[in-house]
MARFI-341860 format. One line per 4 residues: for each residue x, y, z of C-alpha. Coordinates in nm, 3 decimals, always signed. Each point is the difference from the previous one (the first is absolute). Example, Ala and Ser with C-alpha at 12.3 -4.5 7.8 and 13.67 -1.06 7.14 Angstrom:
MARFI-341860
+1.230/-0.450/+0.780  +0.137/+0.344/-0.066;
This chain:
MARFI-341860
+13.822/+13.843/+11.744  -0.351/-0.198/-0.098  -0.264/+0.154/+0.120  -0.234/-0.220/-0.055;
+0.157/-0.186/+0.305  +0.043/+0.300/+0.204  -0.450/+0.071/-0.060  -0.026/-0.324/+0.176;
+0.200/+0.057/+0.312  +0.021/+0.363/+0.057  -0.205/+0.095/+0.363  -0.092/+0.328/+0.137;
+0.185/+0.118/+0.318  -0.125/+0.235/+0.247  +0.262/+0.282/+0.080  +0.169/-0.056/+0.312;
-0.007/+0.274/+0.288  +0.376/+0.017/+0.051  +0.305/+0.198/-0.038  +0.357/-0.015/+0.035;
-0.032/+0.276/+0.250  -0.253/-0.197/+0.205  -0.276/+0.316/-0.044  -0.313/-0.061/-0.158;
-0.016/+0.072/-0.365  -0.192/+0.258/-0.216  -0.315/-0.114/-0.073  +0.067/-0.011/-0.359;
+0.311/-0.241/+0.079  +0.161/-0.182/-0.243  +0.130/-0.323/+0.117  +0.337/-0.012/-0.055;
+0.127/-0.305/+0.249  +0.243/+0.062/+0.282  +0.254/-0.211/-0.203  +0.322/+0.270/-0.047;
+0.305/-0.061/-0.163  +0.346/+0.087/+0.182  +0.046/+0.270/-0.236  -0.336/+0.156/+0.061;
+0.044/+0.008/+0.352  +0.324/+0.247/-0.022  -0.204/+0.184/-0.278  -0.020/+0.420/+0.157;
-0.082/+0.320/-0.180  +0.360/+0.059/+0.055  +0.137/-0.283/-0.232  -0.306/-0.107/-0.251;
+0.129/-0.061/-0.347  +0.252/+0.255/+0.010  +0.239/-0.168/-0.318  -0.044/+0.272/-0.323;
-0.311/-0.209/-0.180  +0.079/+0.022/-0.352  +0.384/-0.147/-0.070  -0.055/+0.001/-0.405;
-0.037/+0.412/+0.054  +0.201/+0.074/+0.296  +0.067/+0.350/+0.140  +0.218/+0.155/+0.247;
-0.230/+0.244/+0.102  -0.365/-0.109/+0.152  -0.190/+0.041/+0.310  -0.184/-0.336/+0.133;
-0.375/+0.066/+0.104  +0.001/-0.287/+0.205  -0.173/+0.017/+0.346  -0.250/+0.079/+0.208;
-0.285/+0.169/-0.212  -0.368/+0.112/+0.150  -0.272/-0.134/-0.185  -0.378/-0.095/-0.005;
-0.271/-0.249/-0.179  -0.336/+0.167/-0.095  -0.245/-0.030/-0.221  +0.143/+0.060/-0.350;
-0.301/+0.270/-0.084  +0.134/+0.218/+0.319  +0.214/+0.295/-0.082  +0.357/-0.029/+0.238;
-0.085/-0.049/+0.368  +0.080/+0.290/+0.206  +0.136/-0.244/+0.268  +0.242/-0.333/-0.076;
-0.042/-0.321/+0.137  +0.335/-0.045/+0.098  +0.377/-0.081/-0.139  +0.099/-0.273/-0.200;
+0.330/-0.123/-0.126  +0.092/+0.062/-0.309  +0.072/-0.223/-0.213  -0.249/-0.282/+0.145;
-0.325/-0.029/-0.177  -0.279/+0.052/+0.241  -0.100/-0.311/+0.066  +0.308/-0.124/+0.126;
+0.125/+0.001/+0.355  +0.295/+0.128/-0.109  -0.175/+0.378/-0.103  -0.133/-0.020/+0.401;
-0.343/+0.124/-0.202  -0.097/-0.442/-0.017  -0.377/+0.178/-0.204  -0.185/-0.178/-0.281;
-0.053/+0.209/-0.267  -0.327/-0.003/-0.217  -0.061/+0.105/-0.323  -0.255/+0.285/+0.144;
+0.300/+0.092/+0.185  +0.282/+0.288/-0.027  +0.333/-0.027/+0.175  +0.157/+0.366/+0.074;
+0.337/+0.027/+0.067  +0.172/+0.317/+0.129  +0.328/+0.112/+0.068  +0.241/+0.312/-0.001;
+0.376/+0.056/-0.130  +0.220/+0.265/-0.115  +0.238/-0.020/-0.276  +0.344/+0.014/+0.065;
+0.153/+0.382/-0.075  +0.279/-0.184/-0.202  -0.230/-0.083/-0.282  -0.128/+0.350/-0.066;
-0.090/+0.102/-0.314  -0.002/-0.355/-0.087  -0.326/-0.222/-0.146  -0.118/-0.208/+0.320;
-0.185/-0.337/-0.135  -0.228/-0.212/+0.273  +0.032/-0.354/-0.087  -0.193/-0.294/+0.094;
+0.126/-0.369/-0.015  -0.350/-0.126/+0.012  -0.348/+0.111/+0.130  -0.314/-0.263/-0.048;
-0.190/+0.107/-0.142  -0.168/+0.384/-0.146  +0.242/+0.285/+0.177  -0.071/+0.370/-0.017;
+0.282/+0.206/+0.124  -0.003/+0.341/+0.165  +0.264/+0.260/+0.082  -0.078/+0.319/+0.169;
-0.379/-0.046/-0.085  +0.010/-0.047/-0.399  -0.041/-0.356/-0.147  +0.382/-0.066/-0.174;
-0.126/-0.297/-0.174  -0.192/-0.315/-0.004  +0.116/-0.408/-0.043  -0.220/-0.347/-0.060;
+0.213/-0.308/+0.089  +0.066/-0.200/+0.244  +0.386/-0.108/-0.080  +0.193/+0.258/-0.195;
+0.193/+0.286/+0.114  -0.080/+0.383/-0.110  +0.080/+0.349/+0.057  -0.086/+0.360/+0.005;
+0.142/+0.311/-0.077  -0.074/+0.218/+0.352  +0.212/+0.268/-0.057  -0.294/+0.271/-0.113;
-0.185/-0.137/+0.334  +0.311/+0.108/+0.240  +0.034/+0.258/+0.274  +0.279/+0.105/+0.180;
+0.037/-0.196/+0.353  -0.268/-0.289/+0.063  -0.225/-0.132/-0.295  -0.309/-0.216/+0.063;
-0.032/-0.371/-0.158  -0.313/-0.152/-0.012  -0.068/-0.346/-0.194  -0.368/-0.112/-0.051;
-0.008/-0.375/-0.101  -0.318/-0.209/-0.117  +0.038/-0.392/-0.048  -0.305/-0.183/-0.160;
+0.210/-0.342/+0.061  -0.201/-0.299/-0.076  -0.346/+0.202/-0.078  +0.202/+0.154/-0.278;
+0.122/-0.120/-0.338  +0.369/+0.162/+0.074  +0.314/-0.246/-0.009  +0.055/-0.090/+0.300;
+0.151/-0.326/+0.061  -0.102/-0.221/+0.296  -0.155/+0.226/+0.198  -0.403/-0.012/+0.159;
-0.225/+0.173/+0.227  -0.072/-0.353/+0.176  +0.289/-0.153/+0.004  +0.042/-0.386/+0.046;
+0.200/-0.269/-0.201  +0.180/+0.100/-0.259  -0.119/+0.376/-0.016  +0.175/+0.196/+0.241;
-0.092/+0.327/+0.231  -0.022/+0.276/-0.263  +0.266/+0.296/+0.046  -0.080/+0.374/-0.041;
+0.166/+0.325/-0.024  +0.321/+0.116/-0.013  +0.254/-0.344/+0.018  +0.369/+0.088/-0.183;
+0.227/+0.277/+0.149  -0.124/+0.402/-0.087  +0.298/+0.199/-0.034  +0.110/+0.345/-0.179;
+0.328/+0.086/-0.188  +0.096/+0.306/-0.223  +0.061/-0.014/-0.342  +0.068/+0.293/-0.252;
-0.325/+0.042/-0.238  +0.127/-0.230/-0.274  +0.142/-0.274/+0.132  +0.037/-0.376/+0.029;
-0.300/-0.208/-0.049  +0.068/-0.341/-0.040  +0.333/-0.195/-0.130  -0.079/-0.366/-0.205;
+0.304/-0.219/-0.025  -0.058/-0.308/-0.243  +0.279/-0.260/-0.020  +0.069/-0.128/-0.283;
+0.314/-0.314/+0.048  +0.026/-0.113/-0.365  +0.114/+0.324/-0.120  +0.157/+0.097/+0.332;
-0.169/+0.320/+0.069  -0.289/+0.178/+0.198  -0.226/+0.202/-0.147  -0.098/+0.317/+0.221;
-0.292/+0.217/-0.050  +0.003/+0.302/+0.256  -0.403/+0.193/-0.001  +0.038/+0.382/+0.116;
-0.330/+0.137/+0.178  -0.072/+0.255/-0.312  +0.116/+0.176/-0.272  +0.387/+0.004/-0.069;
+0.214/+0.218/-0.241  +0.277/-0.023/-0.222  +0.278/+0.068/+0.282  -0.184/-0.254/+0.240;
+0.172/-0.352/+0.008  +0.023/-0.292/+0.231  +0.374/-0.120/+0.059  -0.009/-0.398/+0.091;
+0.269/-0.175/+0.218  +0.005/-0.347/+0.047  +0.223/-0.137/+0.302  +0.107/-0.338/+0.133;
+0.152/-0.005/+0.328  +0.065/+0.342/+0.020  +0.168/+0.047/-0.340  -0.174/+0.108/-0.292;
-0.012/-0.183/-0.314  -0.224/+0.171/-0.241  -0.121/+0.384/-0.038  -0.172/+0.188/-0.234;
-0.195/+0.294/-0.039  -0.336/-0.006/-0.189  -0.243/+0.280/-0.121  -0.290/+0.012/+0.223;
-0.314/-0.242/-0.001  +0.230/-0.185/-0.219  +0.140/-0.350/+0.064  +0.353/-0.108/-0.013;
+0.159/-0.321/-0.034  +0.279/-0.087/+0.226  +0.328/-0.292/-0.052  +0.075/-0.215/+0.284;
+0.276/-0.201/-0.060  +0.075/-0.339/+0.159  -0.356/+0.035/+0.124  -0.025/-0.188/+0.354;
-0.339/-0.130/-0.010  -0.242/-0.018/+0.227  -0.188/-0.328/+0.152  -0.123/-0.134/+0.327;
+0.331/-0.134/+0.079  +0.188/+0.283/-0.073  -0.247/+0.328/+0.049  +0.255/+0.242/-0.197;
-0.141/+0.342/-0.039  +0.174/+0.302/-0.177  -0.064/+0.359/+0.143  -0.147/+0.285/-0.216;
+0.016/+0.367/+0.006  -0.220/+0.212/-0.169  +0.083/+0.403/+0.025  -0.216/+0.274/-0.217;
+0.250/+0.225/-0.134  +0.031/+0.305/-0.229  +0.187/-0.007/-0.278  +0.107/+0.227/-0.279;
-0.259/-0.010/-0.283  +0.204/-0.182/-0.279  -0.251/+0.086/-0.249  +0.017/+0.390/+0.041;
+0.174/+0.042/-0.353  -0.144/-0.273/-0.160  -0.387/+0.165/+0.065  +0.138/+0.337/-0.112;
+0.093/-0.136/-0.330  -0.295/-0.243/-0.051  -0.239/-0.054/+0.203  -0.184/-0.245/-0.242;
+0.318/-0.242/+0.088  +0.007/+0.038/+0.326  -0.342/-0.112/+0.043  +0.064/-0.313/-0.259;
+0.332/-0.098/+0.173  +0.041/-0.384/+0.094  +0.009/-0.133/+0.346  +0.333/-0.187/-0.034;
+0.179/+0.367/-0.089  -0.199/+0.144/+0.260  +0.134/-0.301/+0.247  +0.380/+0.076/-0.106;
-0.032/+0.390/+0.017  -0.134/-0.034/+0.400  +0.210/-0.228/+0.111  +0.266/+0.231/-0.117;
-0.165/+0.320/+0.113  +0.159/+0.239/+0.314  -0.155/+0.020/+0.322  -0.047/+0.291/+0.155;
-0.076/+0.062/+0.375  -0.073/-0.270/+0.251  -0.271/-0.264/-0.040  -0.309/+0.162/+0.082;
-0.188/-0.328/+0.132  +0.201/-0.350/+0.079  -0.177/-0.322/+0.048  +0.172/-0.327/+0.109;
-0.152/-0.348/-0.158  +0.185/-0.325/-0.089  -0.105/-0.262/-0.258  +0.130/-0.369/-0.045;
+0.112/-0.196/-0.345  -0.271/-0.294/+0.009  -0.196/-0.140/-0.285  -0.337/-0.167/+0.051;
-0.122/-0.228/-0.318  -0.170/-0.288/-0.097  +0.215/-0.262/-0.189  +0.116/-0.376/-0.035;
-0.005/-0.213/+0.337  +0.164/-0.292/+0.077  -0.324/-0.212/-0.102  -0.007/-0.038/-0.362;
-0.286/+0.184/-0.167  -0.121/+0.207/+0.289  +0.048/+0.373/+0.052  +0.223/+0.067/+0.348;
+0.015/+0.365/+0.175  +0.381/+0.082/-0.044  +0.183/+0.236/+0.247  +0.297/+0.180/-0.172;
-0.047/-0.258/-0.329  +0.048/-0.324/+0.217  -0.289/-0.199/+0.117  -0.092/+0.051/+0.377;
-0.270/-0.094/+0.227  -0.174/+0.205/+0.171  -0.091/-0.131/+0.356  -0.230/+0.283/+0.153;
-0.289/+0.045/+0.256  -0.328/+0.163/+0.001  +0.054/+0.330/+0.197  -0.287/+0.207/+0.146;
+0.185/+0.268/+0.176  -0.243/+0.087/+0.292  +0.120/-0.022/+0.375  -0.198/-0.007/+0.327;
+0.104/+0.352/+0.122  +0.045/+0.174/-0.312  -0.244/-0.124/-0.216  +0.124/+0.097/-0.398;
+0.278/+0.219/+0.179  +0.283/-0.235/+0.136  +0.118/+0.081/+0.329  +0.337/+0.111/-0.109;
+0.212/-0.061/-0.307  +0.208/-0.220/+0.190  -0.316/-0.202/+0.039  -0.074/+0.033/-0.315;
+0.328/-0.133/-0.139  +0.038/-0.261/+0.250  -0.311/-0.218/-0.205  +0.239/+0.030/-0.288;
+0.314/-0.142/+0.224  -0.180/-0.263/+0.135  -0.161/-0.169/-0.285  +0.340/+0.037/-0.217;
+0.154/-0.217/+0.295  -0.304/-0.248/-0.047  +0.123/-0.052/-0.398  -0.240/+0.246/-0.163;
+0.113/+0.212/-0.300  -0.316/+0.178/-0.060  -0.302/+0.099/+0.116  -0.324/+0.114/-0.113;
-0.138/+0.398/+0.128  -0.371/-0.120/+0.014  -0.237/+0.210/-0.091  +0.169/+0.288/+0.212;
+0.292/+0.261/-0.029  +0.243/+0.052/+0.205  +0.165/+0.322/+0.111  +0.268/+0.056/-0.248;
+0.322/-0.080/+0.219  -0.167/-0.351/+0.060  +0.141/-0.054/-0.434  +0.316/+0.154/+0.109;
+0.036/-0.284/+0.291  -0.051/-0.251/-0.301  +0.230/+0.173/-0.211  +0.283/+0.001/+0.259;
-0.083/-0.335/+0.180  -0.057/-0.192/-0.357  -0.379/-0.084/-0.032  -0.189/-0.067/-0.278;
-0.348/+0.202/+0.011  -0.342/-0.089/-0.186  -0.213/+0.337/+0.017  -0.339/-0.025/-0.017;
-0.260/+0.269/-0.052  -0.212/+0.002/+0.260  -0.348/-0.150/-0.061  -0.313/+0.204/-0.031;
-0.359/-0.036/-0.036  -0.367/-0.094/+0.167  -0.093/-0.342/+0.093  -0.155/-0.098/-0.378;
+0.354/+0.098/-0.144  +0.189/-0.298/+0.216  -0.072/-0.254/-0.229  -0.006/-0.373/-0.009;
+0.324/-0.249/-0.080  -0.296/-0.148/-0.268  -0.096/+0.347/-0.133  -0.031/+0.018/-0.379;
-0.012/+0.368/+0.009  +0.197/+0.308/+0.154  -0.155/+0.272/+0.199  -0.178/+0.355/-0.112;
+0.135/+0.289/+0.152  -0.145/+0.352/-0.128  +0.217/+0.233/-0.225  +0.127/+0.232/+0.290;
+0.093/-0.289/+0.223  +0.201/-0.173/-0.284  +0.172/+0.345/-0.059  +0.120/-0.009/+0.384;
+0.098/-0.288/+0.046  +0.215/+0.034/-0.305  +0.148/+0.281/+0.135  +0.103/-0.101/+0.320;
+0.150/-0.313/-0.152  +0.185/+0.223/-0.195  +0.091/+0.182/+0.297  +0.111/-0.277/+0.173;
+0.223/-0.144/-0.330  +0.125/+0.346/-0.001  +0.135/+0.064/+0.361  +0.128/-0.353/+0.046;
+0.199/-0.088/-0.320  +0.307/+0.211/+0.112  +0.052/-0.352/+0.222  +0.189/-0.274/-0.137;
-0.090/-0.254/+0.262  -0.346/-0.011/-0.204  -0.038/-0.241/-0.294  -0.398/-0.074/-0.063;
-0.292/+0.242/-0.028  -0.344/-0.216/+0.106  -0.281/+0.205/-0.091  -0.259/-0.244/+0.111;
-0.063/-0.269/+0.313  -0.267/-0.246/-0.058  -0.244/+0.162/-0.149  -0.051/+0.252/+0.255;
-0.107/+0.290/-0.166  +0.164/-0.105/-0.362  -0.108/+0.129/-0.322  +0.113/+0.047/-0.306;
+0.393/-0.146/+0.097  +0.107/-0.055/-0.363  -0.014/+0.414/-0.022  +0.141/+0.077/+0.360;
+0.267/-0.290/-0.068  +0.060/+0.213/-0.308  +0.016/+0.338/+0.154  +0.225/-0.135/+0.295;
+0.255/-0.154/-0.280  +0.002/+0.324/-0.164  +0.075/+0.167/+0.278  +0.304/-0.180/+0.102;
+0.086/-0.245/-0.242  +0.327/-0.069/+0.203  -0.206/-0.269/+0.239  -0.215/-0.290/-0.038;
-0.381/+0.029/+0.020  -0.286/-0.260/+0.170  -0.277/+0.113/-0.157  -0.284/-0.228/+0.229;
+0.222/-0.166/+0.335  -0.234/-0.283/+0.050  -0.350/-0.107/-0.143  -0.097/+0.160/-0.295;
+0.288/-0.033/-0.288  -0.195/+0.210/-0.232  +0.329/+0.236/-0.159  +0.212/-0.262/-0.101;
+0.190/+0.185/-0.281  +0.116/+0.273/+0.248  +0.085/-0.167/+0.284  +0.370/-0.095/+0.038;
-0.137/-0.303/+0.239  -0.244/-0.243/+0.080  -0.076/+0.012/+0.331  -0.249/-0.227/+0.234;
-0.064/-0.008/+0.349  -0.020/-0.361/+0.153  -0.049/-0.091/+0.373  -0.021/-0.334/-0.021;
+0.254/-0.242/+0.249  +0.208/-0.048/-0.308  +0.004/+0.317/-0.275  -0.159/-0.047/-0.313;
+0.207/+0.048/-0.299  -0.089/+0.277/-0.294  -0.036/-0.146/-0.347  +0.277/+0.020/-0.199;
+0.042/+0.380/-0.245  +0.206/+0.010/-0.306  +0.069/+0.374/+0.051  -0.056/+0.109/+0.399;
+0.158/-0.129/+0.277  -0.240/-0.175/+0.272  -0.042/+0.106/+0.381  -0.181/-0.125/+0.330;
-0.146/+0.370/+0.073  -0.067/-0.142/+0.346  +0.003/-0.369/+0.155  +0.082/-0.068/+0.342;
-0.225/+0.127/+0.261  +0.060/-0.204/+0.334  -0.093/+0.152/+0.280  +0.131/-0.066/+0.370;
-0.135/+0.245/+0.292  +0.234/+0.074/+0.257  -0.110/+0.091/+0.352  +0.037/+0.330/+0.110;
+0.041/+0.150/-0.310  -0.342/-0.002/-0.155  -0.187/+0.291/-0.145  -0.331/-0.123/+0.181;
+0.070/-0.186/+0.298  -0.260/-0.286/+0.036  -0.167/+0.027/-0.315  -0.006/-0.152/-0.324;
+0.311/+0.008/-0.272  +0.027/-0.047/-0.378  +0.214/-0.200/-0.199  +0.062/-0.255/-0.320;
+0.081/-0.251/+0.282  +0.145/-0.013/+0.345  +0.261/-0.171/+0.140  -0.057/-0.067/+0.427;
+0.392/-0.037/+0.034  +0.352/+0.132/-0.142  +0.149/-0.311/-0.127  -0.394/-0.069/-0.176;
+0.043/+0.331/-0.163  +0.341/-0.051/-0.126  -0.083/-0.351/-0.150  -0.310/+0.192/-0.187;
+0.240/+0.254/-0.177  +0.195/-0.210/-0.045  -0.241/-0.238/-0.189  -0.080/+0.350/-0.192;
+0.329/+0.096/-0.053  +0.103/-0.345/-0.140  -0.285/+0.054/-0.272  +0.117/+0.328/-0.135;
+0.344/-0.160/-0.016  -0.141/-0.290/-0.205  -0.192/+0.285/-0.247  +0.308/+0.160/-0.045;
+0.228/-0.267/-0.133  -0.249/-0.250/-0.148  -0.260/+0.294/-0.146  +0.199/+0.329/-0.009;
-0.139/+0.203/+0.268  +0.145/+0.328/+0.001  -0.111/+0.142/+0.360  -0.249/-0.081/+0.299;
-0.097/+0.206/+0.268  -0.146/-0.169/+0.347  -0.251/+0.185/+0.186  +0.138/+0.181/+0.195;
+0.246/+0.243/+0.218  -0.188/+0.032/+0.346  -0.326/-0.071/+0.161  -0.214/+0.281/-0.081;
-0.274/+0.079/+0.218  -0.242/-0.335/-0.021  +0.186/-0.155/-0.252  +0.295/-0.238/+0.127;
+0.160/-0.079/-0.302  +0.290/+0.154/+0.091  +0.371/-0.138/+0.046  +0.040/+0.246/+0.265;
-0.276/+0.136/+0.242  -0.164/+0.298/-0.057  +0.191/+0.212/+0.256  +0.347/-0.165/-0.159;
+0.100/-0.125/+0.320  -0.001/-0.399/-0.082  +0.106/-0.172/-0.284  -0.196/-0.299/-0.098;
+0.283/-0.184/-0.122  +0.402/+0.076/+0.051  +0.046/+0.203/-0.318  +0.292/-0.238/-0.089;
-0.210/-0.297/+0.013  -0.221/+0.181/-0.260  +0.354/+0.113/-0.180  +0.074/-0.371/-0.005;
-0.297/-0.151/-0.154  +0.042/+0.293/-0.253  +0.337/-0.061/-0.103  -0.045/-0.276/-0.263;
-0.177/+0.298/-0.227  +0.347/+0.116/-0.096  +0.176/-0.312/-0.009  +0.169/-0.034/-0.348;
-0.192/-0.250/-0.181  +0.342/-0.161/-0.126  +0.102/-0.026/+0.287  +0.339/+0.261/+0.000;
């Protein structure tokens, strides 16, 4: 979003002395609005976020951490306090009215979080890992005392290793979290320390599910399953947590309805390269997904002879003999680790539209527009941490009934069952990294020049987009990488364009959404953001496809369900009545609908889900309760996007 219009019309709000509750806030109160959603409100320690949070690495066996926690806020120089402030609920950040904690956080500040558990007696002699979805934004952990290891980032999941730390009965967690937020140059997306327009209440500490599971020392770290429809197989690469032998292999099992169809076993760290016949693929209309087993298992070392006789072959052999003599090789034993994922036959490319001459995205080789919104992901009781996933998923129902395909993650991630919602309900997802930066690296639409960022700061914010490309391209529902929003905090794209490509050269890549076009050779798209009453149109490209970023923008405030009763809102424009708001996306909609058959547009995305705090762009309040529009009027006006042009 410009913010160049947002400088102008941002204003400073006072917090307000209130609480759900009725009793009178801390005194270092963040306001958070009394505005709940219906899922919030039957939110308990009992029943928050209780689903198993990572579906592309599912285990049987895991304890959720969930709950009631004690914690405290002191100065981040202080060692531990001897006495807590309270509890909170895990996983709310504490901000949020949600964690019952509702405390700004500031960067000379250290959240402490403590808790006790015990490890179940059925995983003894066992390695016990404590996981993290997501903590925002530096985390030291503690176990018994000890430090067990240390995390910066603000959106990607890790783990330790606690087993050394363990004693028998109850063990002592303690998580220390510091969050620079907006005084810091860190990614981190939308949010502020003074929150008003378009910048929203800044989120701290711990805000993704903490959870523990056993796991034998080498075991499964991560399965990566890339499609691949014109050859009609999927590519699997399983990564082990260390060191593997000879007799360690990874057997492979895909499955459709309950039936498998492919299997093979491959040596470890290795990848393997599975046949799916007839492959059923996957789209928005038809949301197929195939399940996925990965086991570690021990085989019989099919190479004992061969390295008695000559070693100096055995260490030249090829990978294709090695490939034919595991997939042959004998088990022996049970599996010693299982995990569950699922993958989906989809292709993602840029090729020739339906306009002569200009570059369309295709979905599975056949030209398809992408209809999609701007989505923030932030809620009035949660914060970053929806309410529950069935409010999570319930954006994603809602806006598929209003005609969208797609939608664009803005500058936020989301837990990672939010991309298995989209990969079961069929939605298109553009990722973006979250944004970093101080105020001189936002830069101007006019800017000549991208921002300086110092060596170190480069080096971690390439890692965590790494991190992010890394965790989230198990998920088919995802088709575009944008590594930069309008300038804010963009340098150097062409490299990071090049870096994400080379990453995962399976998906599409924005190099710049919006403003500065400065990486045009490795960008898949063109992509401008245009708020005017009727979009503008991107120039024509001979080799990308072209994309309204954002366009839309009208906002409507609906009484009773405002973040900030009786005080000012932000928006493109604002409609004073539903059938004057309907008539302006429509006039909107009509545009993109013009771009795409006269000029080739390939995708658009209106701004946005849901109110957000100030900003009443939204098609549906901020608390989800209204709808601005009847989501089939919206599917109506939408429906001439994927009319045939011939008229069949």
């Amino acid at each position: 979003m410009r913010r160049s219009l947002l400088l102008a019309t941002c204003l400073a709000f006072a917090p307000v002395a209130a609480s759900a509750q009725g009793a009178a806030p801390p005194a270092d109160a963040v306001y958070t609005s009394d505005l709940m959603t219906r899922w919030g409100k039957e939110v308990t320690p009992a029943n928050a976020w209780r689903s198993y949070p990572r579906p592309q690495l599912k285990r049987e066996r895991w304890l959720n951490l969930n709950g009631l926690w004690d914690y405290a806020i002191a100065p981040k120089g202080d060692a531990q306090p001897a006495r807590m402030d309270g509890q909170i609920l895990v996983p709310f950040p504490v901000e949020s009215k949600l964690s019952r904690a509702q405390r700004k956080v500031t960067p000379e500040d250290r959240i402490w979080y403590r808790r006790s558990f015990t490890v179940p007696a059925g995983w003894q002699g066992e390695h016990i890992m404590l996981n993290f979805g997501a903590v925002d934004y530096e985390t030291v952990v503690r176990v018994n005392g000890p430090v067990v290891g240390a995390h910066k980032g603000g959106f990607d999941a890790f783990g330790f290793d606690i087993t050394p730390y363990l004693k028998a009965g109850a063990n002592e967690l303690v998580v220390e979290v510091t969050d620079p937020t907006s005084a810091g140059m860190q990614p981190r997306g939308k949010q502020i320390l003074d929150p008003a327009g378009i910048w929203y209440t800044a989120v701290s500490g711990i805000w993704q599910t903490v959870w523990l599971e056993p796991v034998p020392q080498l075991h499964i770290a991560e399965v990566r399953a890339t499609p691949d429809i014109d050859r009609g197989t999927v590519d699997v690469a399983v990564a082990l947590s260390g060191w593997a032998g000879d007799t360690d292999a990874v057997r492979l099992t895909a499955s459709a309805g309950g039936k498998a169809i492919a299997s093979t076993i491959v040596r470890a760290n290795r990848r393997a390269n599975l046949a799916i016949p007839n492959a059923h693929l996957w789209s928005p209309d038809d949301p197929f997904l195939y399940d996925l087993k990965a086991e570690l298992v021990t085989v019989r070392d099919p190479y004992a002879g061969e390295k008695e006789r000559d070693r100096k072959a055995y260490d030249s052999r090829f990978t294709g003999h090695e490939r034919r003599v595991y997939a042959k090789a004998e088990v022996a034993g049970a599996p010693r680790d299982t995990a569950e994922a699922y993958f989906a036959m989809r292709k993602i490319s840029v090729g020739p539209g339906r306009v002569e001459g200009q570059p369309a995205i295709l979905l599975n080789n056949e030209p398809l527009f992408q209809s999609g919104v701007l989505d923030q992901g932030w809620w009035p009781d949660g914060l970053y941490t929806p309410p529950s996933e069935e409010a999570m998923a319930s954006d994603i129902v809602f806006l598929k009934k209003a005609g969208f395909n797609m939608l664009r993650k803005h500058i936020k991630v989301e837990p990672a069952r939010y991309y298995y919602d989209a990969d079961r309900l069929g939605m298109l997802i553009w990722q973006d990294m979250p944004s970093g930066g101080g105020e001189d690296h936002y830069l101007a639409g006019t800017s000549q020049y991208q921002a300086v960022f110092p060596s170190e700061t480069m080096a971690e914010q390439q890692k965590q987009l790494a991190e992010m490309i890394g965790e989230l391209r198990a998920f088919p529902s995802i088709v575009m990488w944008v590594v930069n929003n309008e300038g804010w905090g963009q340098y150097d794209a062409a490299t990071l364009a090049r870096l994400v490509k080379g990453l995962d050269p399976s998906r599409l890549v924005d190099a710049t959404s919006g403003w500065l076009d400065v990486a045009p050779e490795a960008s898949d798209v063109l992509d401008i953001h245009t708020y005017e009453d009727v979009p503008n149109t991107p120039r024509h490209q001979s080799r990308r496809a072209i994309v309204l970023g954002e366009y839309g923008g009208v906002g409507f405030p609906v009484e009773g369900h405002i973040w900030r009763p009786g005080k000012g809102n932000w928006s493109y424009q604002v409609a004073r009545e539903p059938a004057e708001y309907l008539d302006r996306f429509r006039k909107k909609l009509e545009g993109v609908i013009r771009q795409a058959k006269e000029a080739g547009l390939s995708a658009a995305v209106y701004t946005q889900t849901s109110d957000v705090e100030d900003e009443i762009n939204g098609l549906l309040t901020y608390d989800r309760a209204v709808p601005k529009a009847p989501p089939e009027a919206l599917a109506k006006i939408a429906a001439p996007l994927w009319q045939d042009p011939s008229g069949d």
